[in-house]
C-alpha positions as CSV (number, residue, x, y, z in Angstrom):
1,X,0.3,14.4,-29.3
2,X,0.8,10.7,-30.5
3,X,3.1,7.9,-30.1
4,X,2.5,4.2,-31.9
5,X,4.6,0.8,-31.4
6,X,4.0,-2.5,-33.1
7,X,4.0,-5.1,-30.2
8,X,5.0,-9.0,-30.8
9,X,1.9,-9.9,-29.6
10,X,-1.9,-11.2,-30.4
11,X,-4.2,-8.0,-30.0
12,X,-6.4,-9.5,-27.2
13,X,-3.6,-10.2,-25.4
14,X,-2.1,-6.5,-26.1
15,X,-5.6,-5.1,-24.9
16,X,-5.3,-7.2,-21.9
17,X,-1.8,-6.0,-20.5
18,X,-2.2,-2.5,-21.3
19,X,-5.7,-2.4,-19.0
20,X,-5.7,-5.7,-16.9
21,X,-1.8,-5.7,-16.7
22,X,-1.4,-2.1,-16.2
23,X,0.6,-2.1,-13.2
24,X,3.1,-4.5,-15.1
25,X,4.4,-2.0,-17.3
26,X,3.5,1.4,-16.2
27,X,6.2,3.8,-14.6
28,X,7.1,3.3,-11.0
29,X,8.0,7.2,-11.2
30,X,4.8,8.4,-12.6
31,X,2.1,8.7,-9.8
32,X,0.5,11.1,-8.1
33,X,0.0,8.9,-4.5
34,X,1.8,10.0,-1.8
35,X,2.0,7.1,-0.6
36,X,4.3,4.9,-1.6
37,X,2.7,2.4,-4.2
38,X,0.9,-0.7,-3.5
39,X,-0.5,-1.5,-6.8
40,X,-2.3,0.0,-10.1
41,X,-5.6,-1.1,-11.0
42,X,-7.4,-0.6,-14.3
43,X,-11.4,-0.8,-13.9
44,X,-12.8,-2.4,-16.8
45,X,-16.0,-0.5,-17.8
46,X,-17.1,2.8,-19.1
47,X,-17.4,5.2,-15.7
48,X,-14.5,3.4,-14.2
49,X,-11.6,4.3,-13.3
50,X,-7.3,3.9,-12.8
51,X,-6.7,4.1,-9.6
52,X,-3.1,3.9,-7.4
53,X,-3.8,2.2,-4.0
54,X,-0.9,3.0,-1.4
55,X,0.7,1.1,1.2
56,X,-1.2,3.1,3.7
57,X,-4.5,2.2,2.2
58,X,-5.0,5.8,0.8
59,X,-6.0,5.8,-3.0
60,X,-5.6,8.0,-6.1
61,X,-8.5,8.0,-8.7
62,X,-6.9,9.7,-11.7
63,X,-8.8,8.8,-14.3
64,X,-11.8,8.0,-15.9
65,X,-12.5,5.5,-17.9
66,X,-15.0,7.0,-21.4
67,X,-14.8,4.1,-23.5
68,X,-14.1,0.7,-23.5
69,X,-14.4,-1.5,-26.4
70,X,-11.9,-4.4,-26.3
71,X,-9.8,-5.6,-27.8
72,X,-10.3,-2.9,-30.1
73,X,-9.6,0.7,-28.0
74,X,-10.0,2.1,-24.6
75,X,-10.2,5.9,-24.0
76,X,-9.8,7.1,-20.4
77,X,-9.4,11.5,-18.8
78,X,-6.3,12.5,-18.0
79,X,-7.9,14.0,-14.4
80,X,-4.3,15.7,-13.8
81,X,-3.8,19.7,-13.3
82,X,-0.9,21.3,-14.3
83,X,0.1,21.7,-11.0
84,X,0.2,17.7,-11.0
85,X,-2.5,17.5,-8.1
86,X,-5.9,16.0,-9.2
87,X,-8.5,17.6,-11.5
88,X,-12.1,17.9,-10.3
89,X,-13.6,19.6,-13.0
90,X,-14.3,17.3,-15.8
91,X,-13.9,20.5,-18.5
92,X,-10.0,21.0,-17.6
93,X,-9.4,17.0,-18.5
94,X,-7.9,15.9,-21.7
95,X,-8.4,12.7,-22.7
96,X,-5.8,9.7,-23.8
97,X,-6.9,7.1,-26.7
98,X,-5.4,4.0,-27.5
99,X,-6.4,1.9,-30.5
100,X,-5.1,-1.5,-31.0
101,X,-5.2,-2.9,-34.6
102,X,-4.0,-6.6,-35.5
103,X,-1.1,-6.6,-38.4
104,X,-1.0,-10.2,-38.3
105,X,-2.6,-12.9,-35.8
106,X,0.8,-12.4,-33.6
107,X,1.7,-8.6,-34.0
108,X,-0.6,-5.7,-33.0
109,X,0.0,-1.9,-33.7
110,X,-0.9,0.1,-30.7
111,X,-1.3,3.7,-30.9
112,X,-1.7,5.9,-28.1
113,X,-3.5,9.6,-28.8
114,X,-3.5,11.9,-25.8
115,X,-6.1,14.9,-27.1
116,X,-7.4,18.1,-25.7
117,X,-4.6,19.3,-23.7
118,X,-5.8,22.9,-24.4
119,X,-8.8,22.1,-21.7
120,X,-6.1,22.4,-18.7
121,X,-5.8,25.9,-19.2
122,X,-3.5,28.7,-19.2
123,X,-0.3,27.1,-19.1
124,X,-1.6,24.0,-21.0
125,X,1.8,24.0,-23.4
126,X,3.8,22.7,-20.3
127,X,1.5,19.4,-19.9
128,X,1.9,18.4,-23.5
129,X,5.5,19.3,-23.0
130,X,5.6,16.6,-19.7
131,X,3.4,13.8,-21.4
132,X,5.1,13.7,-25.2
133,X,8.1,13.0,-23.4
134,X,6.4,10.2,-21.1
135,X,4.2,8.3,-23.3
136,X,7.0,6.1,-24.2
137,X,5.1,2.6,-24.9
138,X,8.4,0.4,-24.9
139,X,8.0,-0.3,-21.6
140,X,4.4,-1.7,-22.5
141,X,5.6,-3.5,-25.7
142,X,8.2,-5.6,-23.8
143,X,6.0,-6.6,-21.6
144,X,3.4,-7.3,-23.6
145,X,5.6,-9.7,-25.2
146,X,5.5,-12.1,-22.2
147,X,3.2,-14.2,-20.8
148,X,0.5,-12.3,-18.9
149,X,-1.6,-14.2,-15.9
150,X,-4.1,-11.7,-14.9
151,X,-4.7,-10.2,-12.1
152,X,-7.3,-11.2,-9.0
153,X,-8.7,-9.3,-6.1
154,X,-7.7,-6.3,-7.8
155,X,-3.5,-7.1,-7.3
156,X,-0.9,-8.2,-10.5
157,X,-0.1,-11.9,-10.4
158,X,3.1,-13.1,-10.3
159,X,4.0,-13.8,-14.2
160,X,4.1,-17.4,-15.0
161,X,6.3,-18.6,-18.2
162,X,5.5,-21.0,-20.2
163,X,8.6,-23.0,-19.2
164,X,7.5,-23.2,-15.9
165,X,4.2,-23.9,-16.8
166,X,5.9,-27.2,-18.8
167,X,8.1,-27.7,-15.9
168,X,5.2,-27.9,-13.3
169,X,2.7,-29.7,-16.0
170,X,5.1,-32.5,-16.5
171,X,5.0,-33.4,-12.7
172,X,1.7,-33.8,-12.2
173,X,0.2,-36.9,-11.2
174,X,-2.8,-38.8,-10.9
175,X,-5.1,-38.2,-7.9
176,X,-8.7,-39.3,-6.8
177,X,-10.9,-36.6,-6.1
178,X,-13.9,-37.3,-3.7
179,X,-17.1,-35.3,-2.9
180,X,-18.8,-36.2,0.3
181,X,-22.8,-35.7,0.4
182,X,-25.0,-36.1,3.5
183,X,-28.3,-38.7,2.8
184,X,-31.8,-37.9,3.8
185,X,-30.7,-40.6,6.8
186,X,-28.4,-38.0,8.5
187,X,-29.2,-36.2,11.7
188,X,-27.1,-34.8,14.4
189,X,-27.0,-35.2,17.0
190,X,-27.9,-38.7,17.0
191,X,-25.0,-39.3,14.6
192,X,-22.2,-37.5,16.4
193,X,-20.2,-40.2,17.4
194,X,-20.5,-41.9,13.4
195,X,-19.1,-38.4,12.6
196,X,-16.4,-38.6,14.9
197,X,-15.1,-42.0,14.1
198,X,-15.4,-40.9,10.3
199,X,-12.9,-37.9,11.2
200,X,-10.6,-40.4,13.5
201,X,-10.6,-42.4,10.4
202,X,-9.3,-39.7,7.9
203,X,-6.9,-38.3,10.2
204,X,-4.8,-41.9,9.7
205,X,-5.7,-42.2,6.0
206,X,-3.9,-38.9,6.1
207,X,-0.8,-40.2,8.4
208,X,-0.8,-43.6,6.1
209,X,-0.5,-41.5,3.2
210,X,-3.5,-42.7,1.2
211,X,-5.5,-39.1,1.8
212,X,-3.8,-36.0,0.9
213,X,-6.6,-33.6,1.3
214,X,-9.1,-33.3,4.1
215,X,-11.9,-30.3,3.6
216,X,-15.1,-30.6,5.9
217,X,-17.7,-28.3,4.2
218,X,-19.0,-25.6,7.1
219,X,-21.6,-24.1,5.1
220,X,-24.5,-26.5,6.3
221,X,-25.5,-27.7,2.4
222,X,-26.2,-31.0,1.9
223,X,-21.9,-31.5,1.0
224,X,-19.7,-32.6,4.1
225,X,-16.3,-32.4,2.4
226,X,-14.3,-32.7,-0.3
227,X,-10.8,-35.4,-0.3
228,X,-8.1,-36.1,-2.6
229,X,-6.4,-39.8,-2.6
230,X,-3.3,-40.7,-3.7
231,X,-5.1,-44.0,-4.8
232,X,-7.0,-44.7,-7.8
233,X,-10.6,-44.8,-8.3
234,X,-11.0,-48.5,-7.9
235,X,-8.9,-48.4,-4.2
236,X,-10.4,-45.1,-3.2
237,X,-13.7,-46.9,-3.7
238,X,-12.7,-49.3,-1.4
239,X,-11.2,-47.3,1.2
240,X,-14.7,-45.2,1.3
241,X,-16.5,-48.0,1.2
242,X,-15.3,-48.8,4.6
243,X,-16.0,-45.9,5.8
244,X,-18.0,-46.0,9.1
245,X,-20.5,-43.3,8.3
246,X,-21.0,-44.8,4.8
247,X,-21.5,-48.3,6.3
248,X,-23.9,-46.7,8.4
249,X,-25.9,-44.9,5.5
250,X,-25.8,-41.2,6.8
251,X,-23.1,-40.3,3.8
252,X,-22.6,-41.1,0.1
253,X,-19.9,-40.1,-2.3
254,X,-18.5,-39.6,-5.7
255,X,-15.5,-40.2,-7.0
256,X,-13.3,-38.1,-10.1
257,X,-10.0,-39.1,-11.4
258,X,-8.0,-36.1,-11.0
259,X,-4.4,-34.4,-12.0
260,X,-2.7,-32.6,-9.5
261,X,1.1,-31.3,-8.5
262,X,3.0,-33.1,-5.5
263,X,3.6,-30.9,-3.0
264,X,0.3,-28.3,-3.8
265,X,-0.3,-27.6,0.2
266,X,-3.0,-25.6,2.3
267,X,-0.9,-22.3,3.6
């Protein structure tokens, strides 16, 4: 069986939603978890997989992914018996195809061919009679015709529109960036009580308002920290150049003219 909808959308980013974005638009009413759902993830490589996660933790590997060749196609096994449990036995898997081809550079043609249903058997007729009715793609094509922002750690992010995006981006303002480096001239614990009057130090910038952003670097590299000021390069220069521990030699700095958004805060 076969189903095909042109999407108002540039094919990369059609690719991108139907794999990345797949828990955007798939059906909350079709999965297999018992669980109920926590997210959908897509696994971008040949011998990965679509897996459901549940809220417990449990997860649901239901498919395998056999090709993937963006933003031109993906083909992934249907891994689903017809008892609707999950199929171990690669030979009674059918497989689903989907092929995206550009019609213009904003309006792709997606076409979805699920093949092979004969492997699952006896009965087999009953599975194509299930899927031809569920392999709608409207659900897809709507939201493929929004702004997508990706995923991270395996999770959907929250969609982002463009008028937000203008709405934040036209409240930004300008910020100083500073990196914080150690010299050769550094050595605790001899220097303890620079470092401690350099903290004391920040803490009012912070309370006068002039430092926004206080990060001490705990990795033991050669970087102590990172700062944002509120001032610009010029006065942030001055303010570090006061500095006890640079007065004293044991750090150095750069400075960056930055953008950032008011009220951005550590959780």
């Amino acid at each position: 069986m076969s189903t095909r909808i042109d999407v108002a959308a540039p094919r990369e980013h059609a690719f991108r939603v139907f794999t990345e974005g797949i828990a955007t638009w798939w059906d909350e009413d079709k999965h297999i978890l018992q669980a109920p759902l926590a997210d959908m993830v897509f696994e971008p490589y040949v011998g990965g997989g679509i897996v459901d996660r549940g809220t417990d933790g449990s997860e649901c590997r239901w498919a395998r992914v056999l090709a993937y060749e963006p933003p031109d196609r993906v083909c992934f096994s249907w891994d689903i018996s017809l008892s609707w449990q999950i199929e171990t036995d690669p030979a009674r898997t059918s497989e689903v195809e989907i092929t995206f081809t550009e019609l213009d550079p904003a309006r792709t043609r997606v076409e979805l061919v699920h093949r092979h249903l004969d492997r699952h058997g006896e009965g087999w007729e009953g599975m194509r009679n299930a899927v031809s009715s569920g392999w709608s793609l409207e659900g897809f094509a709507k939201t493929a015709e929004q702004p997508f922002s990706g995923v991270a750690l395996g999770r959907s992010l929250p969609v982002v529109s463009d008028a937000t995006m203008q709405e934040r981006l036209a409240g930004t303002r300008d910020y100083t960036a500073v990196v914080l480096a150690a010299t050769e001239s550094f050595a605790r614990p001899a220097h303890d009580a620079l470092v401690w009057e350099h903290g004391r130090r920040n803490m009012a910038l912070v309370e006068a308002g002039l430092l926004t952003v206080v990060l001490p670097v705990t990795d033991g590299s050669g970087v102590a920290g990172y700062g944002v000021f509120t001032t610009d390069v010029e006065q942030t220069r001055r303010i570090l150049d006061d500095d006890p521990g640079v007065r004293a030699g044991i750090f150095r700095y750069e400075v960056h003219p930055v953008r950032g958004f008011p009220g951005a805060a550590l959780p």
